[in-house]
N, C-alpha and C positions, 0 to 999 in steps of 0.2 A: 479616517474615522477616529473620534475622539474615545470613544468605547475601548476599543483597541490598546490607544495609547495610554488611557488610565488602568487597563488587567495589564499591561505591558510594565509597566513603571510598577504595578502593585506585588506582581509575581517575582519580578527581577528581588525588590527588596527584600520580602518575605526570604524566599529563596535565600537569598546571600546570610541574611540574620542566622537561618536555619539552619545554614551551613558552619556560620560562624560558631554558632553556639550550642553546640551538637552534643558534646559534653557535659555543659551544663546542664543540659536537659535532661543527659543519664542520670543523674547523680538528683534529679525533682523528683518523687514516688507520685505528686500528681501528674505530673504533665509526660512520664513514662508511660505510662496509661495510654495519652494520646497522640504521642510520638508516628505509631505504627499508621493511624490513620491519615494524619496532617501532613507526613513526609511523603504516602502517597495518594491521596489528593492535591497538594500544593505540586509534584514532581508531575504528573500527568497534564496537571492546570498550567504550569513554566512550559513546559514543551509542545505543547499545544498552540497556546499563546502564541510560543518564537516560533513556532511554523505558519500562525497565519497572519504573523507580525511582517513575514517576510514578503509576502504579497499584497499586505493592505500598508498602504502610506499615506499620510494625514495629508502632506503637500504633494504633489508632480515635479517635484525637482528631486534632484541625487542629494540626500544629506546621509552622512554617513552615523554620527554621532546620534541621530534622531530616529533612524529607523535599522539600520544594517547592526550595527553593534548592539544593541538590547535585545535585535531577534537571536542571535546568532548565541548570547547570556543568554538568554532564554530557555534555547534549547538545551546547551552544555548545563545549568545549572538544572535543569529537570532531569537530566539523563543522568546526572550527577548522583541525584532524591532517589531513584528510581533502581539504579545499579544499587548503591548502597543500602534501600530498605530490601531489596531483593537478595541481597548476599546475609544482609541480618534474619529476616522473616521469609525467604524461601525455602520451601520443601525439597527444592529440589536444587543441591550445591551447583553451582557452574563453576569453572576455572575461567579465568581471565586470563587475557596475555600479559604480558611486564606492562607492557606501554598504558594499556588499560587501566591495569591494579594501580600504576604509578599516577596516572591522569587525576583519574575517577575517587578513587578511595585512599590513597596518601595525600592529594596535592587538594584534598576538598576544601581546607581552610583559604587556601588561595585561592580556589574555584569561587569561594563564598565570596572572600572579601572584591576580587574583581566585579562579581555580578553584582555585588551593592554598589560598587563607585560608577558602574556605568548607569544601573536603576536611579541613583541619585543624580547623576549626568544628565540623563532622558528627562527628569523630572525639571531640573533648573533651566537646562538649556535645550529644548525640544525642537529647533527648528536650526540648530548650525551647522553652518556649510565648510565643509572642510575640503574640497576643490575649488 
């Protein structure tokens, strides 16, 4: 389904931008404002996506670059949106483990920039076979 593959390629990007520039954003008095909603809406809409990215496929053949690895971005960079607005704007503190804190909320900028170069991947090259 081509639907699929264009909120697939659109989340991924968003997503990575979002992540990349996460800072800057603190630091804009408008778009602070609307950080709390975008981060989740757009985190709920990535994760979403990469779970039903992972059972719809445009082709019937195994491509790995085209379907496996943007679902898979998909999920990590909304869970990514999602931990992180949740540790800023939750009521209720959670603790994370090392692995987690270190994944999810240290290593976001890598989180970001990965899920952009695969969203831009999926986007140029939609259909290559890597077996």
């Amino acid at each position: 389904m081509f639907q699929v593959y264009f909120l697939s390629v659109l989340c991924n990007v968003l997503v990575g931008l979002f992540l990349i520039f996460d800072n800057r954003i603190e630091n804009s008095p408008y778009l602070i404002t609307r950080k709390k909603v975008f981060s989740l809406i757009l985190g709920f809409s990535a994760f979403i996506i990469g779970v039903v990215k992972l059972f719809v496929v445009c082709q019937p053949d195994i491509i790995l670059i085209g379907d496996l690895l943007p679902a898979i971005a998909g999920i990590i960079g909304g869970m990514c949106l999602l931990i992180n607005y949740y540790l800023e704007y939750g009521k209720n503190q959670i603790i994370l483990t090392p692995a987690f804190k270190l994944i999810f909320v240290d290593w976001k900028k890598i989180i970001g920039f990965c899920v952009l170069i695969i969203g831009v991947l999926h986007f140029i090259l939609p259909q290559v076979r890597v077996f």
